[in-house]
C-alpha positions as CSV (number, residue, x, y, z in Angstrom):
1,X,11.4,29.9,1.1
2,X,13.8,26.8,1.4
3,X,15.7,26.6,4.3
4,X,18.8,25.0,2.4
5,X,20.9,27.7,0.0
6,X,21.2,25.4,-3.0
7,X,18.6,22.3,-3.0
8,X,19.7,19.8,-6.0
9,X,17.4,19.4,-8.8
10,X,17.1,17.2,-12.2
11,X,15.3,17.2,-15.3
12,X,14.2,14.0,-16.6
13,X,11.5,12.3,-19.0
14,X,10.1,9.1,-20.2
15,X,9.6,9.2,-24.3
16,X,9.7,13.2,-23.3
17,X,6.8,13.2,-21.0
18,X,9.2,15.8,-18.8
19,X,9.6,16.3,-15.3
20,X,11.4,18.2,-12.1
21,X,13.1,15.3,-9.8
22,X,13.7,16.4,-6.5
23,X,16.0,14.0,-4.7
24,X,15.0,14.4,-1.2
25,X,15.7,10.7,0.2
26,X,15.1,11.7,3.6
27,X,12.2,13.9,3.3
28,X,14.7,16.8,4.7
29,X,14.3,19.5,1.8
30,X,10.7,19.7,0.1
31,X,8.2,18.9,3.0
32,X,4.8,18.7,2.3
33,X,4.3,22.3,3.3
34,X,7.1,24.1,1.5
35,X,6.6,22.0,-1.6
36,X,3.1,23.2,-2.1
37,X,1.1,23.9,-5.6
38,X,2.3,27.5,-6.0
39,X,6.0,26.0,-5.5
40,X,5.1,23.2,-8.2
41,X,3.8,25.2,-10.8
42,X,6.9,27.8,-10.8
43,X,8.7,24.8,-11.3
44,X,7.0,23.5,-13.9
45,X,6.4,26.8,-15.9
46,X,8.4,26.6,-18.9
47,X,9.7,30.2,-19.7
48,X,10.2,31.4,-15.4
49,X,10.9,27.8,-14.3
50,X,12.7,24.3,-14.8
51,X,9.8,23.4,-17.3
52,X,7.9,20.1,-16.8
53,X,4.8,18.3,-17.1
54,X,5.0,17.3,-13.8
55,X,7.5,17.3,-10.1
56,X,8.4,14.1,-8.9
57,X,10.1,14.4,-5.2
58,X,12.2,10.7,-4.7
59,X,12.2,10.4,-0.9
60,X,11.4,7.0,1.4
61,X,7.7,5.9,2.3
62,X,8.2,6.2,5.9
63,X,8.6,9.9,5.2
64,X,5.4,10.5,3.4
65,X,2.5,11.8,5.7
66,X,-0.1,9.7,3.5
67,X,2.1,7.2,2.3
68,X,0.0,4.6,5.1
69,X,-2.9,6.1,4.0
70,X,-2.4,4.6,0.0
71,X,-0.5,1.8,0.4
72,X,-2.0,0.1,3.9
73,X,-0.3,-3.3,4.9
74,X,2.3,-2.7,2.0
75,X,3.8,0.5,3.5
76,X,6.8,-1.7,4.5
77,X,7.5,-3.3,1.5
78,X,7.9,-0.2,-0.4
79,X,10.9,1.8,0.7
80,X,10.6,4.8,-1.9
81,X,7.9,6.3,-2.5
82,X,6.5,8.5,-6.3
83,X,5.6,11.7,-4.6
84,X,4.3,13.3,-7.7
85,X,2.6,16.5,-8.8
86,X,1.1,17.7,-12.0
87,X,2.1,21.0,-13.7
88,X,-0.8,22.7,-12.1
89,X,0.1,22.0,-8.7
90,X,-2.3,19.2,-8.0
91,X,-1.3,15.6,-6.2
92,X,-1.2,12.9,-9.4
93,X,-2.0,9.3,-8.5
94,X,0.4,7.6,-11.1
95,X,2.3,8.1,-13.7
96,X,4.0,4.9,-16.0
97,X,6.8,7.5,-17.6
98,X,7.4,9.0,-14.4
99,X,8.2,6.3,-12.6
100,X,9.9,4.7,-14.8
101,X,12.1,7.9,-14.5
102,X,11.9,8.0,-11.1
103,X,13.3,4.2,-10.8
104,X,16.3,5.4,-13.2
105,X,16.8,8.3,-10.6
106,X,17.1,5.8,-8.0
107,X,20.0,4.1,-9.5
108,X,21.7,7.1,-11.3
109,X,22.0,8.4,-7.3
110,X,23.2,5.4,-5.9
111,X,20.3,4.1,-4.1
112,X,19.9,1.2,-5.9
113,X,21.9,-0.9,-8.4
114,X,20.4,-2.0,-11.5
115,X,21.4,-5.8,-10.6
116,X,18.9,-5.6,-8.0
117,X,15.8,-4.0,-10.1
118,X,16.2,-6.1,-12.7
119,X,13.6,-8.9,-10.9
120,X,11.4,-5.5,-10.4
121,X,11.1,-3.6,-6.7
122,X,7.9,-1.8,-5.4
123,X,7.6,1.4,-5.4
124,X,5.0,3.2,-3.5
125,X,2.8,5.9,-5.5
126,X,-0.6,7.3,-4.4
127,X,-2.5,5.0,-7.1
128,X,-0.7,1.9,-4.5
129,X,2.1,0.0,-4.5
130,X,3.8,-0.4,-8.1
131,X,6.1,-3.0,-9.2
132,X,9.3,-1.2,-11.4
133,X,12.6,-3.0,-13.4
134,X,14.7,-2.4,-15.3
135,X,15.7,-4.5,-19.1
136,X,19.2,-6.0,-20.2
137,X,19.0,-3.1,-22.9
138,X,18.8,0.0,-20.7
139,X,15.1,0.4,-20.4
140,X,12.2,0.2,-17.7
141,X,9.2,-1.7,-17.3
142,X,7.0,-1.0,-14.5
143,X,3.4,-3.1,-13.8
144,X,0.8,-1.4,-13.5
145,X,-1.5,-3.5,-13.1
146,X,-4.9,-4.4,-14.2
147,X,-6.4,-2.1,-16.4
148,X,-10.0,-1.7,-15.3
149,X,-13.1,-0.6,-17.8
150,X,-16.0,1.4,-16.1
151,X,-17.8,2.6,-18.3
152,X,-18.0,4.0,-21.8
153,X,-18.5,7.4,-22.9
154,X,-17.3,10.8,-25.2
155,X,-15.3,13.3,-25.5
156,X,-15.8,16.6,-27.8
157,X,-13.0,17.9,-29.8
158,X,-12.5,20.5,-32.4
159,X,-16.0,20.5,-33.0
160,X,-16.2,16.6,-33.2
161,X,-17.4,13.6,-30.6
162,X,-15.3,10.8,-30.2
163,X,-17.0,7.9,-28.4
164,X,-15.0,6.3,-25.9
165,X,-13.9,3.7,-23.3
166,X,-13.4,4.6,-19.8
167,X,-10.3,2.7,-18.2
168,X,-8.3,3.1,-14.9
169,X,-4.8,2.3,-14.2
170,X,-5.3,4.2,-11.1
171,X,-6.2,7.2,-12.5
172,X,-9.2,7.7,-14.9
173,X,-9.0,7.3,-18.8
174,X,-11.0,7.8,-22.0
175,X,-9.6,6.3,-24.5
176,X,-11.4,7.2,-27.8
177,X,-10.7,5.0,-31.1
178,X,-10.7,6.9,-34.1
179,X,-10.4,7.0,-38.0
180,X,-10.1,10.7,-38.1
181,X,-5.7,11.3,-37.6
182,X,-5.1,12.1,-34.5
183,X,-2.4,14.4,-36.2
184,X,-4.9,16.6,-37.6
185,X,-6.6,17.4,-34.2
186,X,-6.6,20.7,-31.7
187,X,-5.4,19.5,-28.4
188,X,-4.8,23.0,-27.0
189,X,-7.9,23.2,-25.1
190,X,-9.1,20.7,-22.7
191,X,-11.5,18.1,-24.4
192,X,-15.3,18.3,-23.2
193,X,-16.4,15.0,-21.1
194,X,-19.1,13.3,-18.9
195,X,-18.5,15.1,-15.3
196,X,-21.0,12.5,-13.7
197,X,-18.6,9.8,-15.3
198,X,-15.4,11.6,-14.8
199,X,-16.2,13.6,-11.1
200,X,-12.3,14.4,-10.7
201,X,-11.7,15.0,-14.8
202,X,-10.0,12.7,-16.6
203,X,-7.0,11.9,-19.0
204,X,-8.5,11.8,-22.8
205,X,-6.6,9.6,-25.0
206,X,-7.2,10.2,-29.1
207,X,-6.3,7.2,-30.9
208,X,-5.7,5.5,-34.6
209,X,-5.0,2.2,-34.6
210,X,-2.5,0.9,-36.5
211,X,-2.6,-2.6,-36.7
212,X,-5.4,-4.1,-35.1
213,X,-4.8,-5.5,-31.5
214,X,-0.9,-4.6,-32.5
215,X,0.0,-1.4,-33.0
216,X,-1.7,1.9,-32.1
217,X,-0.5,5.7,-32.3
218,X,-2.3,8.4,-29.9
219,X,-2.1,11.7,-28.5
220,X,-3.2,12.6,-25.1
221,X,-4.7,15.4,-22.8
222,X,-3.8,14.9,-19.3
223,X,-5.8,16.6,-16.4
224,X,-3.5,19.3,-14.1
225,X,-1.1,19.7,-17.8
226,X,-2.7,19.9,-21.1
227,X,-1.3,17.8,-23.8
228,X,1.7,15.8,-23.2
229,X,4.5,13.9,-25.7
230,X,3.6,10.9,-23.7
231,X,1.3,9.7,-20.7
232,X,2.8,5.9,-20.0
233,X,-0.8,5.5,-18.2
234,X,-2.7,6.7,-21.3
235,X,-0.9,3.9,-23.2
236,X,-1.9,1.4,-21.4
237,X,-5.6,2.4,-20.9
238,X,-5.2,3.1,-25.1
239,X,-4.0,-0.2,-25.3
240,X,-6.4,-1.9,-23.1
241,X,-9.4,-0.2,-25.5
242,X,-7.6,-1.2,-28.3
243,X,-7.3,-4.7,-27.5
244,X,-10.7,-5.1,-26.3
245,X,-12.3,-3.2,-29.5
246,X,-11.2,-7.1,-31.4
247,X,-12.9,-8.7,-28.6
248,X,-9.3,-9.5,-26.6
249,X,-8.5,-9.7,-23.0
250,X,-4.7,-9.7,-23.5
251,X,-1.8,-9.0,-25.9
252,X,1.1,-7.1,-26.5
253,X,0.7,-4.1,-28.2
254,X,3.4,-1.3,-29.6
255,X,2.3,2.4,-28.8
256,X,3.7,5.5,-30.6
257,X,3.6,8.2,-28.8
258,X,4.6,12.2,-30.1
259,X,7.5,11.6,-27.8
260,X,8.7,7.9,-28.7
261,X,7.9,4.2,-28.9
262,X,5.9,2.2,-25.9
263,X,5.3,-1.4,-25.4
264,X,2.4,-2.4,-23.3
265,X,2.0,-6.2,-22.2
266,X,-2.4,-6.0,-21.4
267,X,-3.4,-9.5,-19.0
268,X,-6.0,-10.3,-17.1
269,X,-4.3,-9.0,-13.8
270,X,-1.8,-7.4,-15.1
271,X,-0.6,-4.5,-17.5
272,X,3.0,-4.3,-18.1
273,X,4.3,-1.0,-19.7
274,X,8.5,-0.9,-21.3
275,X,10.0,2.0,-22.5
276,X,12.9,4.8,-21.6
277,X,13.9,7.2,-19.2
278,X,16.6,9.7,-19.2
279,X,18.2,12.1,-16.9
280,X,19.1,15.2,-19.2
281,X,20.5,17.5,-16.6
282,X,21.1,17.8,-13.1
283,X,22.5,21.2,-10.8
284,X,21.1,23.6,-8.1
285,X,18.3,25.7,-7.6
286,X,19.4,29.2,-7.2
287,X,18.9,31.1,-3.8
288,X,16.4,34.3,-5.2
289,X,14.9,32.0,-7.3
290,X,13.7,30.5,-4.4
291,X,13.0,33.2,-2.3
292,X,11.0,34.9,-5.9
């Protein structure tokens, strides 16, 4: 049980890939061992709970107990840091919608202005430090950096294999170009895949593409969740595969998403993802739903 009667909470999301923010600057109200899986989870269940895909705690690097551990001689540099959970209670390495929401949390609360994000800060996450801004027209871009292939393999789905690329922005990917619409699909059971590839499962991206090396439109099974309306890292590994499938190393490319619209900037040392973020309620957490 919390200490603190009435700890504040929002709900947020990032083309509606949702999530719990706790503000917790200090590192005061959700230590690590009060804010543990079984905590997340209730948080994140939709019909008993907030409802979320994911928790994402907002509280200073120098108040993480592994925060040294992921971001080494950059620990300073990065004042906040992405504590973030998935819906199942497990530690998430990055997200690109998330912390693009977690940046607009930062200056909806006051602890940053937009003036100063504009040029980008660093934020810390346990995928390393990641550079986040925000656009003249209200949105966020965060690099994510460079998108990294390892492999290729499959993933089986409604009784079909979809051959695929394996990419990490941090966290692993298999993004699988398709002609079969990915609207058609099952994605409410987890998609089979290559353990030995994937030791620590994987995020599987299904994907049509639009126009090639352009425009691409996917759906997406993330690890710890289940399918999502958007997975800002599954875009950009998407993207990545997409680009690469015409025998390109970078590009710009527009990425629908079931939640909304994504632009992802793919270089050689660099992957730059734009899109929203939006607070859509804040308040309290009630005392015996807490202690429940």
């Amino acid at each position: 049980m919390i200490d603190q009667p009435a700890p504040r909470v929002l709900i947020g999301h990032g083309t509606e890939n949702d999530f719990v923010v706790l503000p917790d600057p200090d590192g005061s109200v959700w230590s690590e061992d009060r804010l543990d899986a079984a905590l997340v989870r209730r948080l994140c269940d939709r019909r008993a709970g907030l409802g979320g895909d994911g928790v994402l705690r907002v509280v200073r690097s120098e108040r993480v107990p592994d925060a040294r551990d992921v971001l080494g001689a950059e620990l300073d540099a990065c004042t906040w840091f992405m504590d973030h959970r998935n819906a199942d209670g497990s530690y998430a390495e990055m997200c690109g919608n998330g912390i693009r929401l977690f940046l607009h949390v930062l200056v909806a609360e006051g602890l940053l202005s937009r003036e100063e994000c504009v040029a980008g800060v660093l934020v810390g996450t346990r995928g390393g430090p990641r550079r986040v801004g925000a656009t003249p027209d209200g949105r966020y871009w965060v690099d994510m950096g460079p998108a990294r292939e390892f492999g290729s393999g499959k993933a089986e789905l409604s009784g079909q294999v979809f051959p695929g690329l394996a990419v990490s922005l941090g966290n692993p990917h298999l993004a699988c170009l398709t002609d079969v619409p990915v609207d058609t699909l099952d994605l409410t059971s987890a998609p089979g895949f290559d353990a030995d590839l994937f030791p620590h499962g994987v995020n599987v991206e299904i994907v049509n593409v639009l126009e090639s090396g352009a425009h691409i439109r996917l759906r997406v099974f993330e690890r710890g969740v289940g399918e999502t309306r958007s997975c800002g890292t599954g875009a950009c590994a998407a993207a990545y595969a997409a680009l690469a499938a015409e025998g390109a190393m970078e590009g710009t490319v527009t990425v629908d998403v079931p939640g909304g619209r994504l632009s992802v900037q793919v270089g050689p040392r660099k992957t730059v993802l734009t899109g929203p973020a939006a607070i859509v309620a804040s308040g309290e957490l009630a005392p015996e739903w807490l202690a429940g």
